[in-house]
Backbone atoms as SQL, in Angstrom:
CREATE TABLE atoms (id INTEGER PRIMARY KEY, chain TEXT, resi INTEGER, resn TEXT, atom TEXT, x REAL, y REAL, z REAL);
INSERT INTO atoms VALUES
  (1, 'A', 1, 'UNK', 'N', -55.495, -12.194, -54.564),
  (2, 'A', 1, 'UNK', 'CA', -54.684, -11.835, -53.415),
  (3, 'A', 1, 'UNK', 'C', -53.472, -12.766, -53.351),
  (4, 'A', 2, 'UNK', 'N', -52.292, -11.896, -53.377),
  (5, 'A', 2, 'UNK', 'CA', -50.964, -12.978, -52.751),
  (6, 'A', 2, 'UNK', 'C', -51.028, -12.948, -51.461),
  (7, 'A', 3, 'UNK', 'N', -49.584, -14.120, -51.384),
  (8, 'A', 3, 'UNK', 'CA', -49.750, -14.250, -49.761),
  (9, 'A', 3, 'UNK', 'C', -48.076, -14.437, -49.823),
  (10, 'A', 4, 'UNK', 'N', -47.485, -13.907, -49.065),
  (11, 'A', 4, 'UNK', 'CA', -45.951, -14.010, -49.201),
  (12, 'A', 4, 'UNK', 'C', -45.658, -14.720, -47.441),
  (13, 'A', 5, 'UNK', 'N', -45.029, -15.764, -47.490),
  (14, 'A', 5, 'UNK', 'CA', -44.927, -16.279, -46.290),
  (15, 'A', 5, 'UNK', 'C', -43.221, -16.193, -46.018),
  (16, 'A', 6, 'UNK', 'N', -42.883, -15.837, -44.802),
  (17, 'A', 6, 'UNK', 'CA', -41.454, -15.561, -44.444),
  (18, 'A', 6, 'UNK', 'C', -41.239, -16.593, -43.122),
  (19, 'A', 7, 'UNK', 'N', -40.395, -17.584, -43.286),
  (20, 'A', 7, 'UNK', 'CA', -39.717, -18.126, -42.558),
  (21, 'A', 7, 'UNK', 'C', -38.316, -17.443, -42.012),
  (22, 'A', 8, 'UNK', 'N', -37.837, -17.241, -41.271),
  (23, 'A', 8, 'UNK', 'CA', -36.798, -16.417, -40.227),
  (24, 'A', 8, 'UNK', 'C', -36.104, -16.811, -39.194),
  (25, 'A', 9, 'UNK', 'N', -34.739, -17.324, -39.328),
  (26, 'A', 9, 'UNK', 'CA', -34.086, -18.259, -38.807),
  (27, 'A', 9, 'UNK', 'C', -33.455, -16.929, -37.415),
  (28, 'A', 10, 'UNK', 'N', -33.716, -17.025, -36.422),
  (29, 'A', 10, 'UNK', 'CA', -32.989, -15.892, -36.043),
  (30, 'A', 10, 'UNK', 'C', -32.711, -16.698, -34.617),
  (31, 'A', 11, 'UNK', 'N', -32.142, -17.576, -34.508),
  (32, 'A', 11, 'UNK', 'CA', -30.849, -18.576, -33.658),
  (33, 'A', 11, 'UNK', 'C', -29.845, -18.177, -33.639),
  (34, 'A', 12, 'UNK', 'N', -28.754, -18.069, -32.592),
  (35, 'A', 12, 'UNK', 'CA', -28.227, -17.273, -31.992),
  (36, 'A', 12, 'UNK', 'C', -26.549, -18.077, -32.883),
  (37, 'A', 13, 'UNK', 'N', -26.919, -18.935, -33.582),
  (38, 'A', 13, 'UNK', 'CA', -25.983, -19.960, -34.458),
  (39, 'A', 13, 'UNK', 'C', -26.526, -20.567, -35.152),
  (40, 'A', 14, 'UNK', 'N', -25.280, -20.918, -36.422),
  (41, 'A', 14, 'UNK', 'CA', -25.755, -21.785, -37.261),
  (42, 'A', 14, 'UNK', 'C', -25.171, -23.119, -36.900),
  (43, 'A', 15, 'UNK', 'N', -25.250, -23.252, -35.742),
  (44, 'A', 15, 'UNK', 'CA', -24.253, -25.511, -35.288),
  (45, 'A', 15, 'UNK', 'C', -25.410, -25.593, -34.262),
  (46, 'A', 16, 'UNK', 'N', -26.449, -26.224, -34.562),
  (47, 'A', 16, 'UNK', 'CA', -26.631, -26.796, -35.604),
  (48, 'A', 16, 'UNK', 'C', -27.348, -26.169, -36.613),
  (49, 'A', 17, 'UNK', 'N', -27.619, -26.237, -37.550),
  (50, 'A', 17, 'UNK', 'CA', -27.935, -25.112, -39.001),
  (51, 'A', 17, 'UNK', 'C', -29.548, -25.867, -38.931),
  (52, 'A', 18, 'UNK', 'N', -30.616, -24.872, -38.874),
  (53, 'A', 18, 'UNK', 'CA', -31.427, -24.521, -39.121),
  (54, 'A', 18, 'UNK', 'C', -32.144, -25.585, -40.431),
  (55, 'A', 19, 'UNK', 'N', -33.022, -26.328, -40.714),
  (56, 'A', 19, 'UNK', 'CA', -33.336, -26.927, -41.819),
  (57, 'A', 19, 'UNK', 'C', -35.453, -27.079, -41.398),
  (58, 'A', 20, 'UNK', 'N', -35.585, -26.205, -43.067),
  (59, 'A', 20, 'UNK', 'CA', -37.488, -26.112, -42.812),
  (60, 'A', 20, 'UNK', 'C', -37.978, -26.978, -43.996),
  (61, 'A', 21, 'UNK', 'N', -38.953, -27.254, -44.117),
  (62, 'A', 21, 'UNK', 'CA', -39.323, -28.380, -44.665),
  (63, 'A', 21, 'UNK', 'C', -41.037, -27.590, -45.140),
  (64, 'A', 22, 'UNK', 'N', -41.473, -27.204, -46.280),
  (65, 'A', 22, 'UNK', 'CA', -42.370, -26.808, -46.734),
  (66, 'A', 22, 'UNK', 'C', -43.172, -27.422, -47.543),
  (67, 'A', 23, 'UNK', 'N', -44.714, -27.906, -46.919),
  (68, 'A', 23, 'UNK', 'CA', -45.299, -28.768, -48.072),
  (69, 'A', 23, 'UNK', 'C', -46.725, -28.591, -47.692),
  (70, 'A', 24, 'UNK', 'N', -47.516, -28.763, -48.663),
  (71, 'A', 24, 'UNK', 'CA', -48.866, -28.735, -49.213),
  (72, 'A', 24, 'UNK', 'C', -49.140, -29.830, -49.316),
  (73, 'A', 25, 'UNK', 'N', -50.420, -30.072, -49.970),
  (74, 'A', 25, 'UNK', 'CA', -51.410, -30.995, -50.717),
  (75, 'A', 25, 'UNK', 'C', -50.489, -31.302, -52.203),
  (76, 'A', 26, 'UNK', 'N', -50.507, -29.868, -52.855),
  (77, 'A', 26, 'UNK', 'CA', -50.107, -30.016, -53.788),
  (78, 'A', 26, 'UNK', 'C', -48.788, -29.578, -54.249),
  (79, 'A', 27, 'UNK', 'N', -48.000, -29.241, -52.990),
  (80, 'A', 27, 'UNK', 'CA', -46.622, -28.608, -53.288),
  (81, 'A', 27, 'UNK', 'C', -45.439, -29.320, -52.341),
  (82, 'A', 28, 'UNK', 'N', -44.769, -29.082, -52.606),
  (83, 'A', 28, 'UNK', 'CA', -43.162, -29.572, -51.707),
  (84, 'A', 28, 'UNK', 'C', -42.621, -29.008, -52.106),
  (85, 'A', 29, 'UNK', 'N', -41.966, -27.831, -51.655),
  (86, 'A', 29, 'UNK', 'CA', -40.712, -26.666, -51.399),
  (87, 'A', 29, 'UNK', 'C', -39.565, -27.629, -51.286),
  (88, 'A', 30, 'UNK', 'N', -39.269, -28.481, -50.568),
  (89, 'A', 30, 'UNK', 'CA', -38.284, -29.468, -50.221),
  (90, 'A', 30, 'UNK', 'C', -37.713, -28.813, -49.022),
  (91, 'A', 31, 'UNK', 'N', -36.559, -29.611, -48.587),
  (92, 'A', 31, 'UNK', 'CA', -36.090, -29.337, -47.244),
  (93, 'A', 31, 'UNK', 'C', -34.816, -28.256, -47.684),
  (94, 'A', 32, 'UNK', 'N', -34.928, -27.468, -46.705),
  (95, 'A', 32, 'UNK', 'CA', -33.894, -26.289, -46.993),
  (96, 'A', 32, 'UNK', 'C', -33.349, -25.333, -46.047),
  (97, 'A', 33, 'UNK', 'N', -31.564, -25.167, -46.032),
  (98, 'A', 33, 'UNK', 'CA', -31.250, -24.996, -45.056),
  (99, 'A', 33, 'UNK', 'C', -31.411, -23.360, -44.349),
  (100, 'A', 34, 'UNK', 'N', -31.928, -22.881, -43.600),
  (101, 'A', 34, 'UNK', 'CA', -31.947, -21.606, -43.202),
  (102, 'A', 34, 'UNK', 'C', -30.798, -20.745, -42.340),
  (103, 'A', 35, 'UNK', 'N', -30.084, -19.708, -42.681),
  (104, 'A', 35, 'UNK', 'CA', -28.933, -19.477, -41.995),
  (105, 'A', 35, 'UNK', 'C', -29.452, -18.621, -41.136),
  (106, 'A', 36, 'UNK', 'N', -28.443, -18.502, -39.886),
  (107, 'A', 36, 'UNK', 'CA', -29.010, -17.480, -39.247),
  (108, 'A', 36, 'UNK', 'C', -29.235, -15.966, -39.848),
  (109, 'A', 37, 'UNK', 'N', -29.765, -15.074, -39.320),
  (110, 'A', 37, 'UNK', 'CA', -30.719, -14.262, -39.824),
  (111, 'A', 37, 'UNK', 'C', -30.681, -14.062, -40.956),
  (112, 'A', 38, 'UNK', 'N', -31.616, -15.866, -41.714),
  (113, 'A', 38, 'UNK', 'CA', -31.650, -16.221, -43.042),
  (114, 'A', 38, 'UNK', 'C', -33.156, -15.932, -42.979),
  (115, 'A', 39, 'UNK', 'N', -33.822, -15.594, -44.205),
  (116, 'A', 39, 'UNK', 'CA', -35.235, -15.615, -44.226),
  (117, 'A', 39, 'UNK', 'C', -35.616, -16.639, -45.939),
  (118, 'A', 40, 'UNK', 'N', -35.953, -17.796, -45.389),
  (119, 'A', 40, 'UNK', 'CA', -36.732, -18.416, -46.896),
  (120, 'A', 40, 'UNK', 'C', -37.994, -17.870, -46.873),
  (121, 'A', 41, 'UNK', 'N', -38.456, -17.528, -47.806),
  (122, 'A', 41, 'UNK', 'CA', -39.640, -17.052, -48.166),
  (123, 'A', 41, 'UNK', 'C', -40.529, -17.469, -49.409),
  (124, 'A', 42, 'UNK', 'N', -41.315, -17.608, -49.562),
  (125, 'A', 42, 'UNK', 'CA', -42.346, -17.943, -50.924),
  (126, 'A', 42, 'UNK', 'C', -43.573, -17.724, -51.218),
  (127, 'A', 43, 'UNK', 'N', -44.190, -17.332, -52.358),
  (128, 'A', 43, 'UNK', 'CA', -45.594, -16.810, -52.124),
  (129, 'A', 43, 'UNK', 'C', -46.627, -17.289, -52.860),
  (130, 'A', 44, 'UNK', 'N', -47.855, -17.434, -52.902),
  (131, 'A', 44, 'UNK', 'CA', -49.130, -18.153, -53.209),
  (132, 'A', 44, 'UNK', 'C', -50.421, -17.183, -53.501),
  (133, 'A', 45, 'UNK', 'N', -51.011, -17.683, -54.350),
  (134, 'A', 45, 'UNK', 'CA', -52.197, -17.757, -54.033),
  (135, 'A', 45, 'UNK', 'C', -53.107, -18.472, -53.598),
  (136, 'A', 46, 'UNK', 'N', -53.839, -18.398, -52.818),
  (137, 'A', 46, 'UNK', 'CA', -54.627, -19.219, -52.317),
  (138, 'A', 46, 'UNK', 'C', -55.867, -20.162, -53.051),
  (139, 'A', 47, 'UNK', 'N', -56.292, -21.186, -53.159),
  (140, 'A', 47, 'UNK', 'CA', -56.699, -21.958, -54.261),
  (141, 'A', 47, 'UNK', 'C', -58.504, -20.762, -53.697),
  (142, 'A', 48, 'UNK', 'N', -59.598, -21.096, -54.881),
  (143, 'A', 48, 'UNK', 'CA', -60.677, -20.460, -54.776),
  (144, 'A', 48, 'UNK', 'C', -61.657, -21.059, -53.809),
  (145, 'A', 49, 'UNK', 'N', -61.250, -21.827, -53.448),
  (146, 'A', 49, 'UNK', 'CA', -62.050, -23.083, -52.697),
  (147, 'A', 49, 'UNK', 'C', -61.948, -22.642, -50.977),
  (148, 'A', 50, 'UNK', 'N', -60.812, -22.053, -50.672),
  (149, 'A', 50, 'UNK', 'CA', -60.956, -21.427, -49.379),
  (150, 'A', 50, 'UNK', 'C', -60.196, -22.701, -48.097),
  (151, 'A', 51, 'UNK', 'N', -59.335, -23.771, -49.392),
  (152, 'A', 51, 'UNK', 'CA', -58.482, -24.795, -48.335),
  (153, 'A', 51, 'UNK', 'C', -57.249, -25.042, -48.313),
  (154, 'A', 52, 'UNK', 'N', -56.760, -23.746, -48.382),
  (155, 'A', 52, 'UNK', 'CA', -55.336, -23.863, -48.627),
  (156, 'A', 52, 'UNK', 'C', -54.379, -23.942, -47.486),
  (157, 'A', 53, 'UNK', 'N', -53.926, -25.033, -47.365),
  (158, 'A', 53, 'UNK', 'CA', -52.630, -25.108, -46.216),
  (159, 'A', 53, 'UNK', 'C', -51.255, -25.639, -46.748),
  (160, 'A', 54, 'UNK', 'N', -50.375, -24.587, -46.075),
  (161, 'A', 54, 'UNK', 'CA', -49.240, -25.116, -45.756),
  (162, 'A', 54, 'UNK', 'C', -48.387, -25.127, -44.347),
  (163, 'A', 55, 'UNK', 'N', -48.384, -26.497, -44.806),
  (164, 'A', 55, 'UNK', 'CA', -47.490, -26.636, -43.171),
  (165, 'A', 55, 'UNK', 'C', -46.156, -27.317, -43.439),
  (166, 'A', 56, 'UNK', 'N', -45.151, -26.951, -42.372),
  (167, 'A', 56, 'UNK', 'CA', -43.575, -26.888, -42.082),
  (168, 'A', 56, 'UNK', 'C', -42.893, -27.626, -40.849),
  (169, 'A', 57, 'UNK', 'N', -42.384, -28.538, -41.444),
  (170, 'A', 57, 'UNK', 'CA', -41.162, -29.346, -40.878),
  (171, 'A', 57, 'UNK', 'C', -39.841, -28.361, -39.990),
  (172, 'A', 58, 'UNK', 'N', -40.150, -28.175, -38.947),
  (173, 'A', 58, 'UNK', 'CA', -38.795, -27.954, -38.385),
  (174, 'A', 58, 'UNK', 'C', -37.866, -28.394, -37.748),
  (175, 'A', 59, 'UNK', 'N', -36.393, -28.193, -38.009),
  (176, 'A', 59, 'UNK', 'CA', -35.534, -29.287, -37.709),
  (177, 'A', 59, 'UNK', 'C', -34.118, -28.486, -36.876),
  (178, 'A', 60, 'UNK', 'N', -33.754, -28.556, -35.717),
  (179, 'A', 60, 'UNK', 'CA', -32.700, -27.813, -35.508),
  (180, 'A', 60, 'UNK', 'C', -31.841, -28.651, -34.193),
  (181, 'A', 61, 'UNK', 'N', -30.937, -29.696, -34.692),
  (182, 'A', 61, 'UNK', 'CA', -30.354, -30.193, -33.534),
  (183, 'A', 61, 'UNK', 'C', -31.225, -31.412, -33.157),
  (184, 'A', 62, 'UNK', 'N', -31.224, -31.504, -31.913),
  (185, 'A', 62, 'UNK', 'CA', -32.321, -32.877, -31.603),
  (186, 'A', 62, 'UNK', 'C', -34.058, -32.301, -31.148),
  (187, 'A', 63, 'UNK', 'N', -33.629, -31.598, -31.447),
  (188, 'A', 63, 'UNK', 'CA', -35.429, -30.387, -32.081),
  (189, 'A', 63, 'UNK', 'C', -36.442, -30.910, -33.144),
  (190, 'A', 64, 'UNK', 'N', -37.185, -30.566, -32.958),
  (191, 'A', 64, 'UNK', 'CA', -38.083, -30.340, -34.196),
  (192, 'A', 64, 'UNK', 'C', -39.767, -30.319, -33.837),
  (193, 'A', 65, 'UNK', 'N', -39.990, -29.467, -34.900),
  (194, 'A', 65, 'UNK', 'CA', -41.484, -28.972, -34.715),
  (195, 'A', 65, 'UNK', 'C', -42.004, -28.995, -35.800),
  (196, 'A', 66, 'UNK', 'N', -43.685, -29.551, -35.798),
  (197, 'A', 66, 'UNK', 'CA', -44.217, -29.415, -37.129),
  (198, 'A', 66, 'UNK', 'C', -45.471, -28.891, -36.834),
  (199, 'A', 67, 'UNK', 'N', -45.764, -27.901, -37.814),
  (200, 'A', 67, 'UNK', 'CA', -47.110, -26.594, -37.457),
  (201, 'A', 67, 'UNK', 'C', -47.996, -26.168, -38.642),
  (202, 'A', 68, 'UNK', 'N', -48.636, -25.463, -39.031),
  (203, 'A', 68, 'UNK', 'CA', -49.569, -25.180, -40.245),
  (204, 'A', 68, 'UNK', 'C', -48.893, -23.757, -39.946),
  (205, 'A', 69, 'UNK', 'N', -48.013, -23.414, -41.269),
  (206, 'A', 69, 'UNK', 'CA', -47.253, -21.960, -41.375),
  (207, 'A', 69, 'UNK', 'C', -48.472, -20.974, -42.305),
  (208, 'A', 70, 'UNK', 'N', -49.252, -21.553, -42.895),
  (209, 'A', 70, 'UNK', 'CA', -50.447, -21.089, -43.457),
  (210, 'A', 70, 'UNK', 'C', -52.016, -21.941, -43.377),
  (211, 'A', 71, 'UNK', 'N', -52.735, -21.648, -43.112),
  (212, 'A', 71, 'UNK', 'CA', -54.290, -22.313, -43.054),
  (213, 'A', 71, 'UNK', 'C', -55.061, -21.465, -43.196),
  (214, 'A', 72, 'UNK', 'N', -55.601, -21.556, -44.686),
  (215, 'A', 72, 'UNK', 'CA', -56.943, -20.824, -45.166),
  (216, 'A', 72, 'UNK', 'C', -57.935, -20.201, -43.687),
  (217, 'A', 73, 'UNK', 'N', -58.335, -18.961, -43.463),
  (218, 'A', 73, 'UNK', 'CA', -59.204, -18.327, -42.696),
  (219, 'A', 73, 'UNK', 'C', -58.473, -18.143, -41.264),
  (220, 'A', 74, 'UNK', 'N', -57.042, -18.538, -41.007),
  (221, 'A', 74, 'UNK', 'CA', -56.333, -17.984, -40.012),
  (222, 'A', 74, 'UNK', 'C', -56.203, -16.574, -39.900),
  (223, 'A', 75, 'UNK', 'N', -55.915, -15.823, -41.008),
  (224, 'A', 75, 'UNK', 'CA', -55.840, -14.888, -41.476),
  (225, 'A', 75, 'UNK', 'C', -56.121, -13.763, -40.966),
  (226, 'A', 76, 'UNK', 'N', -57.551, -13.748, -40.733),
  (227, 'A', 76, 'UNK', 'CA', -58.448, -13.405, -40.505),
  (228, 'A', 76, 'UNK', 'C', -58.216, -12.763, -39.025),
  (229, 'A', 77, 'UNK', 'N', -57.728, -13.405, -38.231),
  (230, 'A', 77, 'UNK', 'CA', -56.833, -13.223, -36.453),
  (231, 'A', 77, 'UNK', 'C', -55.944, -11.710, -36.827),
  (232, 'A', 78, 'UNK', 'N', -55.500, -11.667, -37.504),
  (233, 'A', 78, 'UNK', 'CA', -54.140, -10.525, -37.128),
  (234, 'A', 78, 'UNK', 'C', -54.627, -9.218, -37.477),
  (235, 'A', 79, 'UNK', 'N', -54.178, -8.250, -37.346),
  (236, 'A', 79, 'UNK', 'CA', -54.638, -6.849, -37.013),
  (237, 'A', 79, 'UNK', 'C', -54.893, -6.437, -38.285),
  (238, 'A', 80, 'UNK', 'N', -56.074, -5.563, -38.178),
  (239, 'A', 80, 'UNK', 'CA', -56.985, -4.730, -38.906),
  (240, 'A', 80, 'UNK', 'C', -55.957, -4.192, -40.361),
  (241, 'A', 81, 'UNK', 'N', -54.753, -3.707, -39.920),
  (242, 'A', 81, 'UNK', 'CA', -54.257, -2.829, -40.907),
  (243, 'A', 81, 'UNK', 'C', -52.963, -3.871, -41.795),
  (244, 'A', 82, 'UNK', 'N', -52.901, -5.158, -41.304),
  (245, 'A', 82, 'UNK', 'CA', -52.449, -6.032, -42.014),
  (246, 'A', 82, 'UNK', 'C', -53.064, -6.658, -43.310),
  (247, 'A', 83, 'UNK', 'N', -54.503, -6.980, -42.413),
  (248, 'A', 83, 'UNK', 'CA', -55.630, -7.136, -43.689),
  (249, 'A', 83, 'UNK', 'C', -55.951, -6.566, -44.719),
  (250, 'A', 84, 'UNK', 'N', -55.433, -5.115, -44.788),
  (251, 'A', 84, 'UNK', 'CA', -56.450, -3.693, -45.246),
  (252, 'A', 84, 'UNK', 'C', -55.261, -4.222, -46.762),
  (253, 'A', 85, 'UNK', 'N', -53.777, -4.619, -46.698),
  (254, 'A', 85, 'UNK', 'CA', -53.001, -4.855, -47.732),
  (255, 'A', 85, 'UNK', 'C', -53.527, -5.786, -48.999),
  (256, 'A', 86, 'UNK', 'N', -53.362, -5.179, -50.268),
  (257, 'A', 86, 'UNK', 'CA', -53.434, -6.311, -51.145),
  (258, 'A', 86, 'UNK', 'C', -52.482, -7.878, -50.970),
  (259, 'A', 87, 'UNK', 'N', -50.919, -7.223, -50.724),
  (260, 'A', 87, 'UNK', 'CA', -50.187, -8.632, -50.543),
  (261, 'A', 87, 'UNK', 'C', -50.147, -8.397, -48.820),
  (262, 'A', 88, 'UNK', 'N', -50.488, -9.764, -48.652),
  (263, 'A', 88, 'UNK', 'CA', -50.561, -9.518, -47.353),
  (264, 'A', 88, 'UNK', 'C', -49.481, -11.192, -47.110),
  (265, 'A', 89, 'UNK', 'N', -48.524, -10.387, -45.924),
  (266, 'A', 89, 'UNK', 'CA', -47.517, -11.455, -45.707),
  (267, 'A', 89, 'UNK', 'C', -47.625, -12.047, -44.295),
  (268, 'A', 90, 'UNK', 'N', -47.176, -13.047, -43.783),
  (269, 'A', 90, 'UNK', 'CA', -47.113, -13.756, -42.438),
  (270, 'A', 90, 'UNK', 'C', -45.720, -14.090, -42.030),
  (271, 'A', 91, 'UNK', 'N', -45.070, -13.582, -41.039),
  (272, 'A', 91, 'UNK', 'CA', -43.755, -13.856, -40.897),
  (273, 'A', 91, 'UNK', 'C', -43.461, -14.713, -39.751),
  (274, 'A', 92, 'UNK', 'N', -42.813, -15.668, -39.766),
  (275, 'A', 92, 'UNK', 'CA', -42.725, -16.747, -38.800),
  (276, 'A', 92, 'UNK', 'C', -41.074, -16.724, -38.177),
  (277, 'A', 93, 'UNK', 'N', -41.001, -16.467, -37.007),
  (278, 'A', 93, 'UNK', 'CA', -39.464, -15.978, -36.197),
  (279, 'A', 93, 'UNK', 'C', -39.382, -17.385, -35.362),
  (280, 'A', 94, 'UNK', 'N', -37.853, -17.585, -36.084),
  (281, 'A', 94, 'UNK', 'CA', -37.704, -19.008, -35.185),
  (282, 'A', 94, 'UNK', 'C', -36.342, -18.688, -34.209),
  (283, 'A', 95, 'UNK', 'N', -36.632, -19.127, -33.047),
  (284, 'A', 95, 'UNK', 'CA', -35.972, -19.309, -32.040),
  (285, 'A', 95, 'UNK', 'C', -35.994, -20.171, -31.262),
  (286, 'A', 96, 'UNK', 'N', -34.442, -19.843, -30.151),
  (287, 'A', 96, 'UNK', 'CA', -33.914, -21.558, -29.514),
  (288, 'A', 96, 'UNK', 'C', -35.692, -21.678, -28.437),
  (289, 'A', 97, 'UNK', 'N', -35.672, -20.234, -28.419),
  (290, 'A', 97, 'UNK', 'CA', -37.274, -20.767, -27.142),
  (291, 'A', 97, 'UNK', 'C', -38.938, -20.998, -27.949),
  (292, 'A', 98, 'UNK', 'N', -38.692, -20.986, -29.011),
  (293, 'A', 98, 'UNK', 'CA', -39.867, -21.316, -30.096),
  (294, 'A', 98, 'UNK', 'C', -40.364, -20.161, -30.869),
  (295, 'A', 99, 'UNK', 'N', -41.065, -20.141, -31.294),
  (296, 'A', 99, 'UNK', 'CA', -41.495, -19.867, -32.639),
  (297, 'A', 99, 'UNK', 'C', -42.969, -18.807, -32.798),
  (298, 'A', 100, 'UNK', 'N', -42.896, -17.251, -33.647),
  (299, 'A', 100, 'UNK', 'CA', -43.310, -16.404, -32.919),
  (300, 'A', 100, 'UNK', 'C', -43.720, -15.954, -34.738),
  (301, 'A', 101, 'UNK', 'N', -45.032, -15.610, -34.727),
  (302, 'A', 101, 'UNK', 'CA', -45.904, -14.853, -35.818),
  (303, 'A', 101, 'UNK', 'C', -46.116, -13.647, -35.923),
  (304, 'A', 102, 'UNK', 'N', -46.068, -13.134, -36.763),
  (305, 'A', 102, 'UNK', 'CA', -46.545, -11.612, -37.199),
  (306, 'A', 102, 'UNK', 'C', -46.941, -11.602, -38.338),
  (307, 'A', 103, 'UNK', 'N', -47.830, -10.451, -38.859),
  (308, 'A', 103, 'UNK', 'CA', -48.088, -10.205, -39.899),
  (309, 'A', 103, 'UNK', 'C', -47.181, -8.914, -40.658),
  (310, 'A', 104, 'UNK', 'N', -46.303, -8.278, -39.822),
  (311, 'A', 104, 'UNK', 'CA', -45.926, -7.190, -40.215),
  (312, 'A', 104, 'UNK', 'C', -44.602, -7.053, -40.139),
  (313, 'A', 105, 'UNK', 'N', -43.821, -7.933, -39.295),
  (314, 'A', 105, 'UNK', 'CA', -42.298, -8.402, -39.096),
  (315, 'A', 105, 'UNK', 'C', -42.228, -7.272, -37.898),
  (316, 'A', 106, 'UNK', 'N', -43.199, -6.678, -37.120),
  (317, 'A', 106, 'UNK', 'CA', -43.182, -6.303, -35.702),
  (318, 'A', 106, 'UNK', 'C', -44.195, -7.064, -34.954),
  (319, 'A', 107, 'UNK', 'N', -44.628, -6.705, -33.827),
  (320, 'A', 107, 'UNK', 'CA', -45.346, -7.508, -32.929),
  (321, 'A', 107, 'UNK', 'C', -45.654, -8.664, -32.820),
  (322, 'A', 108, 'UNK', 'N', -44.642, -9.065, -32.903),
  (323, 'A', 108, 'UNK', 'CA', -44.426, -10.716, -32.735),
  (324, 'A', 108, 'UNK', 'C', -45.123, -11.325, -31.564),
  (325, 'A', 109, 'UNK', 'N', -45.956, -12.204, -31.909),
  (326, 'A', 109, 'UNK', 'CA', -46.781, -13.199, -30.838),
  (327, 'A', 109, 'UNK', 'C', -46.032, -14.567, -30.652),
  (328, 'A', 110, 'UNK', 'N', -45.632, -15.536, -29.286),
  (329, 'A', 110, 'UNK', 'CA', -45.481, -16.723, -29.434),
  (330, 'A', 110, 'UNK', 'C', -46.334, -17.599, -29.447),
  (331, 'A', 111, 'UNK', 'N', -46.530, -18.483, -30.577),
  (332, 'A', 111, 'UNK', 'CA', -47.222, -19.475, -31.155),
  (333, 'A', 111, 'UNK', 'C', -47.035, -20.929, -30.540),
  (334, 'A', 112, 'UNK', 'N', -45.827, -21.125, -30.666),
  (335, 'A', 112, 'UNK', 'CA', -45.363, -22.785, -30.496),
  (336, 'A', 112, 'UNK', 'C', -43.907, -22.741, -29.460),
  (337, 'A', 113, 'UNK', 'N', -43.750, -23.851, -28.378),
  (338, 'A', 113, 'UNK', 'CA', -42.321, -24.315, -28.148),
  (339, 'A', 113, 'UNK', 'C', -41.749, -25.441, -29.405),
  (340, 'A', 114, 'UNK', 'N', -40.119, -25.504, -28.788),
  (341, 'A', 114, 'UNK', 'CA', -39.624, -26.527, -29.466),
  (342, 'A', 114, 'UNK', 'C', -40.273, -28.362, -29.058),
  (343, 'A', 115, 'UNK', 'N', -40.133, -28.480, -29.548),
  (344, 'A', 115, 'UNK', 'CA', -39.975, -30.038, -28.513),
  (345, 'A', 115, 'UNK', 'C', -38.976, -31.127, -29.033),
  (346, 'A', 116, 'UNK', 'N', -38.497, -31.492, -28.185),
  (347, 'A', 116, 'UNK', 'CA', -37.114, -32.460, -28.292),
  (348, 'A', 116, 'UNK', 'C', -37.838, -34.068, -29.111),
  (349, 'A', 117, 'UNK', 'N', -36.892, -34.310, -30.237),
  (350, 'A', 117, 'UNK', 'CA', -37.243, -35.703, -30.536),
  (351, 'A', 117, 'UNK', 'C', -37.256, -37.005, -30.236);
């Protein structure tokens, strides 16, 4: 099974420009800038072991948030017909009022606020 993960800059500007920060156990994406309605994206398989996380640095202004953008058996939460997919993707919508999940790039749930540094 892949897993295609979508980060989604959708801020109403790029001043200050958007910057996500992607890392694992065993990976570092590095820090990278996201434009507005920019989408970085990247995809995985999940190790066989059933502990795969990645989590993301967010940075926007005197902002920033850090969250698990993937964690083995989260998955499992989002609707029936997301699951039913071989590649099954997670899309993460960032905004000035925080930060909102889907599995399908509709029905967006809010997850997280910002919080000031």
């Amino acid at each position: 099974m892949v897993y295609h993960i979508h980060l989604l800059n959708r801020m109403t500007s790029d001043d200050p420009p958007l910057t996500v920060h992607v890392k694992s156990k065993n990976d570092d994406l590095k820090e990278r800038t996201v434009r507005k309605d920019g989408d970085f994206h990247f995809k995985f398989k999940p190790s066989f072991w059933g502990n795969t996380l990645f989590y993301c640095i967010f940075k926007h202004g005197d902002k920033t948030k850090i969250f698990d953008v993937f964690k083995s058996g989260d998955y499992k939460h989002v609707k029936l017909n997301c699951r039913l997919h071989r590649q099954r993707s997670l899309y993460w919508k960032v905004q000035e009022d925080g930060f909102y999940r889907s599995c399908d790039d509709e029905g967006y749930v809010k997850m997280y606020d910002w919080r000031k540094r």
